[in-house]
C-alpha positions in Angstrom: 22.4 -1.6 -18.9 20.3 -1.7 -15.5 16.5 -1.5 -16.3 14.7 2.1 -14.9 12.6 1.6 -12.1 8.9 0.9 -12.3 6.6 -1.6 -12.1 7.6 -5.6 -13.3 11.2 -5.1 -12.1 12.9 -6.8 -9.4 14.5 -5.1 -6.5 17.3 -7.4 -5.4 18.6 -6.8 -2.0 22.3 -5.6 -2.0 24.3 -8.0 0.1 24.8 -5.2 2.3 21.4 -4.5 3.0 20.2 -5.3 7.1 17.2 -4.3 7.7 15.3 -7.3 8.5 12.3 -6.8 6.4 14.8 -6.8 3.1 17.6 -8.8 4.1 18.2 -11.6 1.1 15.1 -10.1 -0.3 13.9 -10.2 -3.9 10.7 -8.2 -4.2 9.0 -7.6 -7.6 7.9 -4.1 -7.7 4.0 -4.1 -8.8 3.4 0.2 -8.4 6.0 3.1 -9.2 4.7 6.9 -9.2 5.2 10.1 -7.8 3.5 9.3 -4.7 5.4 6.0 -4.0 5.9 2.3 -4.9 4.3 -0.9 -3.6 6.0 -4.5 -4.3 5.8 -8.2 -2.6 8.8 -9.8 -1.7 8.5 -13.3 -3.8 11.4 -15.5 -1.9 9.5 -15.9 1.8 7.3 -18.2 2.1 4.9 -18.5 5.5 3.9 -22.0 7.4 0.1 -20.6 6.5 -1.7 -22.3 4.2 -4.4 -20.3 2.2 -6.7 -23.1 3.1 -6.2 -21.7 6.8 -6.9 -18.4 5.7 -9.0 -17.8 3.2 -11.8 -20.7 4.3 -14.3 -19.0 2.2 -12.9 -20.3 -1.0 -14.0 -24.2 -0.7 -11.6 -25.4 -3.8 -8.9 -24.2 -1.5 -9.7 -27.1 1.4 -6.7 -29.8 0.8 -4.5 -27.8 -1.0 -0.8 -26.9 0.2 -0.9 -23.8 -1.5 1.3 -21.1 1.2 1.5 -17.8 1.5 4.6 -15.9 1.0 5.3 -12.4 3.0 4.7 -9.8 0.9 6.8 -7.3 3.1 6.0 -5.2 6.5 3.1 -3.0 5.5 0.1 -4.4 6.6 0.7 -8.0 7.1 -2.7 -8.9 8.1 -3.8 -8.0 4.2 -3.7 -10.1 1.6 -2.6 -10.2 -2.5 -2.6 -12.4 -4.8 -0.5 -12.2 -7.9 -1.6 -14.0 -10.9 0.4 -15.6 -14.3 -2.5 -15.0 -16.8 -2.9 -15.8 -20.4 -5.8 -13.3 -20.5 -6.1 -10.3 -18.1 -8.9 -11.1 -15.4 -11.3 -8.1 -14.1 -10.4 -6.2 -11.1 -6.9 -6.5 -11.8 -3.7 -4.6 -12.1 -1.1 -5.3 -15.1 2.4 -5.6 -13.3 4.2 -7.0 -16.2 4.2 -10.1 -19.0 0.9 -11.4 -18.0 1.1 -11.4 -14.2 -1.5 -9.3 -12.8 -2.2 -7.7 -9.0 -5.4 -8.5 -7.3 -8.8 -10.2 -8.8 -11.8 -11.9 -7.5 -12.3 -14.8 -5.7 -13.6 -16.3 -9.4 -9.8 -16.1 -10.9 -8.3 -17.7 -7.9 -11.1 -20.3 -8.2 -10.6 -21.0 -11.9 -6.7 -21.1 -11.9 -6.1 -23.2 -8.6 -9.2 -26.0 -10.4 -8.3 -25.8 -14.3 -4.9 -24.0 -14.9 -4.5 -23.5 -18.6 -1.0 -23.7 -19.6 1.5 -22.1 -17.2 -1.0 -20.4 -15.2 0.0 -20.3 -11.2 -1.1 -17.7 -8.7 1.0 -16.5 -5.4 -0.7 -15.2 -2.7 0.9 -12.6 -0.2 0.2 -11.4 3.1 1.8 -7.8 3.3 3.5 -5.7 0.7 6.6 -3.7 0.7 5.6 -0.1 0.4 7.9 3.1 0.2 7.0 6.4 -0.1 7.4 9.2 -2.3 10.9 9.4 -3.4 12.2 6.3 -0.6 12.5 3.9 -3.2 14.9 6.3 -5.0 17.1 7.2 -2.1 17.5 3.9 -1.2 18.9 2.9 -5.2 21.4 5.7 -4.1 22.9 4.3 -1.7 23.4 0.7 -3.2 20.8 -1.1 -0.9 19.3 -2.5 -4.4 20.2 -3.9 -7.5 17.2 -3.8 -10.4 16.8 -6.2 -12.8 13.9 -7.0 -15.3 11.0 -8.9 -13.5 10.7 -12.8 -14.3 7.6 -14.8 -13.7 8.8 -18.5 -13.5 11.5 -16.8 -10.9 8.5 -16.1 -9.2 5.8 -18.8 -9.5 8.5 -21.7 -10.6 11.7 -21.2 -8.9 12.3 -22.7 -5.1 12.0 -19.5 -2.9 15.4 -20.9 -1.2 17.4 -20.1 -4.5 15.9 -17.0 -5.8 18.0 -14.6 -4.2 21.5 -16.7 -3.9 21.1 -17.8 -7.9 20.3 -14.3 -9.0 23.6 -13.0 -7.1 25.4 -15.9 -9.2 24.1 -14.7 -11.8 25.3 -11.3 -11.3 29.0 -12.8 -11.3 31.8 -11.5 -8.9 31.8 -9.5 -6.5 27.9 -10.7 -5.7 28.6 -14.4 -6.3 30.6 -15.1 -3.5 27.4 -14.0 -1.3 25.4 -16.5 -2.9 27.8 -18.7 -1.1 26.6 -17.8 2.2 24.1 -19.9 4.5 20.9 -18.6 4.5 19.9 -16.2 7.9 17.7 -18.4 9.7 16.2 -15.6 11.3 14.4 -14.2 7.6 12.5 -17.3 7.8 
């Protein structure tokens, strides 16, 4: 049985889907309410360093830490998404201890002493859909939910994540998985 939407699942992009923004697009959905959803799409990373961006946060210098395009809306603005073993202040609960948002403190702490699996993504953009979008685009089959998975999205290589999850679905998605890469989503 599929999950329902809301926040923690994964939108998978249908093989069908071509709109550039989504195309071989896996975006875990962080929001879901009446007035909308907002998500970050976890499988594209950048060439930009955080280092290059964010220079106010010193432990950052020397790390390769990238960011990864959170989706269309607003791409000058910037998320981070946390793996947490306690919840940190000023953030939002997405799902299994990954939180939305946080100081400049938590990134500080996580990226110098990681306890345990702790890892943090940052994003520039989100994916954002109206009130009722979301659900007219399930209708039509440009998505496929499935339950939201944190070492798919701070452990898995970003190349694989949506080819091994259409694998995983078995045929008729597998035989997509198949399929080079677009080189222009990059």
């Amino acid at each position: 049985m599929a999950p329902s939407l809301g926040k923690g699942i994964f939108l998978v992009a249908a093989p069908s889907l071509r709109d550039p923004n989504f195309r071989q697009t896996v975006v875990l959905l962080c929001e879901h309410g009446p007035e909308g959803a907002l998500g970050v799409v976890v499988n594209r990373p950048t060439g930009m360093l955080l280092s290059e961006v964010l220079p106010q946060v010193p432990v950052l210098e020397g790390q390769r830490h990238v960011f990864f395009r959170g989706g269309p809306v607003q791409p000058s603005h910037v998320l981070i998404l946390y793996r947490l073993s306690e919840e940190p202040a000023d953030t939002h609960h997405v799902f299994d201890g990954v939180y939305l948002g946080g100081d400049p403190n938590s990134l500080e702490r996580v990226l110098t002493v990681p306890e345990g699996s702790e890892a943090v993504r940052a994003y520039v953009g989100y994916s954002g859909w109206g009130a009722g979008q979301l659900e007219k685009e399930l209708e039509t089959g440009s998505w496929i939910l499935l339950p939201g998975d944190s070492t798919v999205v701070f452990e898995k290589d970003p190349s694989q994540i949506w080819p091994d999850i259409l694998r995983s679905l078995g045929e008729p998605y597998a035989r997509y998985a198949e399929m080079p890469a677009d080189p222009s989503l990059n």
